[in-house]
N, C-alpha and C positions, 0 to 999 in steps of 0.2 A: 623651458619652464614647464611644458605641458608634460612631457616626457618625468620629469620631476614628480609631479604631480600625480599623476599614473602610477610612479613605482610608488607610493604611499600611500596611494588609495586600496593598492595590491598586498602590499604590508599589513594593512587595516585589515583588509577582509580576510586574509588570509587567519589570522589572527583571532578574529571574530568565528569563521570557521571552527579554528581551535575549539577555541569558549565552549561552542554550541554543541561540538562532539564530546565532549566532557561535561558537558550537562548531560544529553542524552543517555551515555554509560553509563551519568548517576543515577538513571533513571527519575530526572526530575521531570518531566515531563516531553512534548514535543520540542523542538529546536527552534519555532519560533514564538510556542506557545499559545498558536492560535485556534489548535483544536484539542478539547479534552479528548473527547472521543466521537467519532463516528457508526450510525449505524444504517442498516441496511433492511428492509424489509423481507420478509420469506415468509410462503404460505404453507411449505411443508420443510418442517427443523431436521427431518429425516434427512432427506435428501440435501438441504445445508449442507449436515455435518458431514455426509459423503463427499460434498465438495469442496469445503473452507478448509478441513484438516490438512488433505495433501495439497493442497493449493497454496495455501499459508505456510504449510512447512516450506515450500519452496524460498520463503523470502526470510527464513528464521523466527517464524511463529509459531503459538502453539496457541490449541484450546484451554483458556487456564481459566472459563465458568464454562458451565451449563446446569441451564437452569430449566425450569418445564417449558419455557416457551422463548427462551434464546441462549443464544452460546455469545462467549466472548473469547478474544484473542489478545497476545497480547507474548512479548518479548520472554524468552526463558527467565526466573526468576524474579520478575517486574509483576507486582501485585494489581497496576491498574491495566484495566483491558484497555485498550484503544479502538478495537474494531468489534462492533457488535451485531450480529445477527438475528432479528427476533423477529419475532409477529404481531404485529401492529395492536397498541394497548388499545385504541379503540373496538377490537374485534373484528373490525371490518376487514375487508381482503387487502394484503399488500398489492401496492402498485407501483411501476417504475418511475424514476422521475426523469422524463424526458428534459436532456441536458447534463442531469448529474452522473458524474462521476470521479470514486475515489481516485486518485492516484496514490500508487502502494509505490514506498522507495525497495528498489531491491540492490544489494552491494555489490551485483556485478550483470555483465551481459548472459551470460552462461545464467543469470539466476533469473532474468527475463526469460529466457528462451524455457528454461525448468518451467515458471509459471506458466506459460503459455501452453506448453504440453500436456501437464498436471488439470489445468482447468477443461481441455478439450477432453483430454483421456475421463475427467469426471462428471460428466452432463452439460459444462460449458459449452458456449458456442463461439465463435472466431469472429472479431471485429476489426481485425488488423493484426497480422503476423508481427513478431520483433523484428526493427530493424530501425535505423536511426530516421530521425524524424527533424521536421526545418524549426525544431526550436531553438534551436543549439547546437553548435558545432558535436556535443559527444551525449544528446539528447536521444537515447536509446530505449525505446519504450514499445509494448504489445496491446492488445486493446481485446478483450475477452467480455462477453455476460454469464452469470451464474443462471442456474437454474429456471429462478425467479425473471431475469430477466435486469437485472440490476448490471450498469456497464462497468467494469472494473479494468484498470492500466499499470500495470505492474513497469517502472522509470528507473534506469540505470543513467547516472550523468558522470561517470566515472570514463576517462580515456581505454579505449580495448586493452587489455592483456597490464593495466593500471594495480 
Protein backbone atom coordinates (compact mmCIF):
# COMPACT_ATOMS: atom_id res chain seq x y z
CA UNK A 1 0.00 0.00 0.00
CA UNK A 2 2.79 2.39 0.79
CA UNK A 3 4.61 1.49 -2.36
CA UNK A 4 1.02 2.41 -3.92
CA UNK A 5 1.08 5.55 -2.38
CA UNK A 6 4.65 6.66 -3.39
CA UNK A 7 3.99 5.82 -7.10
CA UNK A 8 1.22 8.67 -6.90
CA UNK A 9 2.78 10.99 -4.95
CA UNK A 10 5.62 10.61 -7.81
CA UNK A 11 2.86 11.04 -10.47
CA UNK A 12 1.68 14.22 -8.56
CA UNK A 13 4.92 15.82 -8.42
CA UNK A 14 6.14 14.82 -11.37
CA UNK A 15 3.22 16.56 -12.83
CA UNK A 16 3.23 19.48 -10.87
CA UNK A 17 6.97 19.73 -12.15
CA UNK A 18 5.39 19.91 -15.54
CA UNK A 19 2.97 22.80 -14.52
CA UNK A 20 5.68 24.87 -13.19
CA UNK A 21 8.09 24.58 -16.11
CA UNK A 22 5.47 25.77 -18.34
CA UNK A 23 4.78 28.55 -16.44
CA UNK A 24 8.36 29.53 -16.17
CA UNK A 25 8.77 29.53 -20.27
CA UNK A 26 5.73 31.56 -20.11
CA UNK A 27 7.44 33.69 -18.43
CA UNK A 28 4.88 34.07 -15.72
CA UNK A 29 6.88 34.58 -13.04
CA UNK A 30 9.10 32.30 -10.62
CA UNK A 31 7.97 28.52 -10.29
CA UNK A 32 6.90 28.92 -6.94
CA UNK A 33 5.97 32.43 -6.96
CA UNK A 34 7.60 33.46 -3.93
CA UNK A 35 10.03 35.88 -5.08
CA UNK A 36 9.32 38.86 -7.36
CA UNK A 37 12.73 39.85 -7.57
CA UNK A 38 15.82 40.00 -5.58
CA UNK A 39 18.36 42.49 -5.08
CA UNK A 40 21.89 42.92 -4.11
CA UNK A 41 23.67 45.77 -2.79
CA UNK A 42 27.04 47.42 -4.72
CA UNK A 43 29.16 50.39 -3.85
CA UNK A 44 30.70 50.66 -7.18
CA UNK A 45 27.94 49.62 -10.53
CA UNK A 46 31.36 49.87 -12.49
CA UNK A 47 32.85 47.03 -11.27
CA UNK A 48 29.11 45.13 -10.96
CA UNK A 49 28.69 45.27 -14.46
CA UNK A 50 32.20 43.86 -14.96
CA UNK A 51 31.12 41.07 -12.88
CA UNK A 52 27.23 40.11 -13.28
CA UNK A 53 27.34 40.29 -17.28
CA UNK A 54 29.71 37.29 -17.65
CA UNK A 55 28.80 35.70 -14.60
CA UNK A 56 25.08 35.78 -15.30
CA UNK A 57 25.68 34.92 -18.88
CA UNK A 58 26.82 31.73 -17.54
CA UNK A 59 23.44 30.64 -16.27
CA UNK A 60 21.46 32.35 -19.40
CA UNK A 61 21.04 35.82 -18.19
CA UNK A 62 21.49 38.96 -19.56
CA UNK A 63 21.52 42.67 -18.44
CA UNK A 64 18.06 43.66 -19.71
CA UNK A 65 18.13 47.55 -17.44
CA UNK A 66 20.65 49.84 -16.44
CA UNK A 67 19.87 52.41 -14.94
CA UNK A 68 22.38 55.36 -13.14
CA UNK A 69 22.51 53.49 -10.17
CA UNK A 70 21.54 49.79 -10.80
CA UNK A 71 21.36 47.17 -13.48
CA UNK A 72 18.99 44.27 -13.73
CA UNK A 73 18.84 40.88 -15.04
CA UNK A 74 16.76 39.02 -16.22
CA UNK A 75 16.03 35.73 -18.84
CA UNK A 76 16.48 36.64 -22.84
CA UNK A 77 13.17 38.14 -23.99
CA UNK A 78 11.36 38.27 -20.24
CA UNK A 79 10.62 42.02 -19.69
CA UNK A 80 10.83 41.56 -15.64
CA UNK A 81 14.27 41.58 -14.19
CA UNK A 82 14.58 39.19 -11.41
CA UNK A 83 17.98 39.96 -10.14
CA UNK A 84 18.95 43.55 -9.34
CA UNK A 85 22.08 45.08 -8.53
CA UNK A 86 22.05 48.67 -7.04
CA UNK A 87 23.10 51.07 -4.56
CA UNK A 88 21.40 51.41 -1.78
CA UNK A 89 18.40 54.11 -1.94
CA UNK A 90 19.27 55.29 1.26
CA UNK A 91 22.61 56.60 0.12
CA UNK A 92 24.43 55.04 2.57
CA UNK A 93 27.24 52.32 1.88
CA UNK A 94 26.07 48.77 0.84
CA UNK A 95 26.67 46.18 3.18
CA UNK A 96 26.67 42.20 3.26
CA UNK A 97 24.17 40.49 5.03
CA UNK A 98 25.73 38.12 6.96
CA UNK A 99 23.72 34.69 6.36
CA UNK A 100 22.14 35.73 3.03
CA UNK A 101 22.51 34.26 0.12
CA UNK A 102 20.92 34.00 -3.39
CA UNK A 103 20.84 30.65 -4.87
CA UNK A 104 20.97 31.09 -8.84
CA UNK A 105 19.37 27.68 -10.59
CA UNK A 106 21.71 26.85 -13.25
CA UNK A 107 20.57 23.92 -16.12
CA UNK A 108 23.30 21.89 -15.77
CA UNK A 109 26.69 20.98 -13.96
CA UNK A 110 29.11 22.29 -16.78
CA UNK A 111 27.08 25.62 -16.07
CA UNK A 112 28.02 25.59 -12.19
CA UNK A 113 31.41 24.99 -12.97
CA UNK A 114 31.14 28.15 -15.98
CA UNK A 115 29.84 30.33 -13.05
CA UNK A 116 32.30 29.57 -10.75
CA UNK A 117 35.19 30.32 -13.17
CA UNK A 118 33.37 33.35 -14.71
CA UNK A 119 32.96 34.93 -11.07
CA UNK A 120 36.75 34.16 -9.92
CA UNK A 121 38.14 35.14 -13.65
CA UNK A 122 35.88 38.61 -12.66
CA UNK A 123 36.76 40.05 -9.14
CA UNK A 124 34.92 37.33 -7.36
CA UNK A 125 36.30 35.35 -4.74
CA UNK A 126 35.91 31.39 -3.85
CA UNK A 127 33.69 30.18 -1.06
CA UNK A 128 33.28 26.67 -2.23
CA UNK A 129 34.34 24.96 -5.47
CA UNK A 130 31.34 23.05 -7.49
CA UNK A 131 30.85 19.79 -6.45
CA UNK A 132 27.93 17.95 -5.15
CA UNK A 133 26.83 18.90 -1.76
CA UNK A 134 24.68 16.52 1.36
CA UNK A 135 21.45 18.18 0.26
CA UNK A 136 20.53 15.90 -2.04
CA UNK A 137 21.46 13.05 -3.79
CA UNK A 138 22.23 15.28 -7.39
CA UNK A 139 22.43 18.61 -5.27
CA UNK A 140 25.36 20.33 -7.28
CA UNK A 141 26.07 23.72 -6.26
CA UNK A 142 29.55 26.42 -5.94
CA UNK A 143 29.48 29.12 -3.42
CA UNK A 144 31.31 32.50 -4.82
CA UNK A 145 31.09 36.51 -3.42
CA UNK A 146 31.01 39.28 -5.92
CA UNK A 147 32.98 42.23 -5.59
CA UNK A 148 30.90 43.82 -2.89
CA UNK A 149 31.23 41.10 -0.95
CA UNK A 150 27.52 39.63 -1.35
CA UNK A 151 27.52 35.44 -1.20
CA UNK A 152 26.19 34.17 -4.26
CA UNK A 153 25.53 29.80 -5.12
CA UNK A 154 25.00 29.12 -8.54
CA UNK A 155 22.68 24.91 -7.94
CA UNK A 156 22.35 22.42 -10.53
CA UNK A 157 19.67 19.46 -9.14
CA UNK A 158 19.70 17.90 -12.54
CA UNK A 159 21.39 13.94 -12.66
CA UNK A 160 25.30 14.42 -14.31
CA UNK A 161 25.26 14.09 -18.22
CA UNK A 162 20.89 14.40 -17.56
Amino acid sequence: MARQGQIRWNEFANFFEDICFLRWLAGCGTVWGMFLYITLGTNDLAAAIRFYDPVMATLGLVRARTLETEIGYAAPGVSRCRLWVTRPFDERPATVGNGSMPALEAASRDAVDAFHRAALAHGGSDEGAPGLRPFGPSFYACYVRDPDGNKLSAVCEGLEGA
